[in-house]
C-alpha positions as CSV (number, residue, x, y, z in Angstrom):
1,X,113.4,101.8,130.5
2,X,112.9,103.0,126.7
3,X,111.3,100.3,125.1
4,X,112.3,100.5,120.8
5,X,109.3,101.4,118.8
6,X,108.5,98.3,116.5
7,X,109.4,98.4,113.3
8,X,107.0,99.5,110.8
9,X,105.2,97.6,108.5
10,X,106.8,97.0,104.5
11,X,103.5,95.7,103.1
12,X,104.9,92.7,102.5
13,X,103.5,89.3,102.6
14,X,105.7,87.7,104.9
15,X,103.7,89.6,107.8
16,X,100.5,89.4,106.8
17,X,98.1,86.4,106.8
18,X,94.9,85.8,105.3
19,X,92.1,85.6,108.0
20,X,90.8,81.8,107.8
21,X,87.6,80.9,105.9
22,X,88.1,83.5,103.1
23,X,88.5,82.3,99.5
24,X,90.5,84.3,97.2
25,X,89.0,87.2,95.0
26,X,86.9,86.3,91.7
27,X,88.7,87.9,88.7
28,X,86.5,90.5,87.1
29,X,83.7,89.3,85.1
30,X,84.8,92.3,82.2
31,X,88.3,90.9,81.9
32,X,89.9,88.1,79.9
33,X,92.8,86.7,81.0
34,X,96.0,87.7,78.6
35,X,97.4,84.0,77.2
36,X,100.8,85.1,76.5
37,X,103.0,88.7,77.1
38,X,104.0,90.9,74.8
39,X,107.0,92.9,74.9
40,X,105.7,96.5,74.6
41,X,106.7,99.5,72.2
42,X,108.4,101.1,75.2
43,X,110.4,97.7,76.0
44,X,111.7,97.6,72.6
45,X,113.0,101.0,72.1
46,X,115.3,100.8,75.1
47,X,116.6,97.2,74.4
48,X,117.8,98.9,71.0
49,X,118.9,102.0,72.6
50,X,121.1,99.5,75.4
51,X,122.2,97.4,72.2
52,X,122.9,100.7,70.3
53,X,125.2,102.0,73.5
54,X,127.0,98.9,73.8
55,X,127.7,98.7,69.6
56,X,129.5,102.1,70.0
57,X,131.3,101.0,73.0
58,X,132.6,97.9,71.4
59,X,133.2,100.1,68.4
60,X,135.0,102.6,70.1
61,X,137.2,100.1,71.9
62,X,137.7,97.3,68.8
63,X,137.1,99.5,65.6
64,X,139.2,101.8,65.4
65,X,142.5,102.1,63.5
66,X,144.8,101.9,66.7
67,X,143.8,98.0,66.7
């Protein structure tokens, strides 16, 4: 009698399909296209905070004078 609701929609492109005839968007004639990425400011500071972590870790298990 109670039919389930279907499920809702993830925004994913696995349901969706392009309608046909339509060509994909122009990129934005103020824009260049970036060549190659760059890791940022942000990126580097917590790779050497993860690094930084994992030294004491290491340290704390390895260094000390118990070993």
């Amino acid at each position: 009698m109670d039919e389930p609701a279907p499920a809702p929609d993830r925004g994913g492109k696995a349901g969706k399909r392009e309608k046909p005839g339509r060509k994909a968007r122009a990129p934005r004639p103020g824009r260049r296209p970036r060549k190659e990425r760059h890791t940022g400011a942000g990126s580097w500071f917590v790779m050497l905070c993860v690094v930084a972590v994992l030294g004491a870790w290491l340290y704390s298990l390895f260094g000390g004078r118990g070993y």
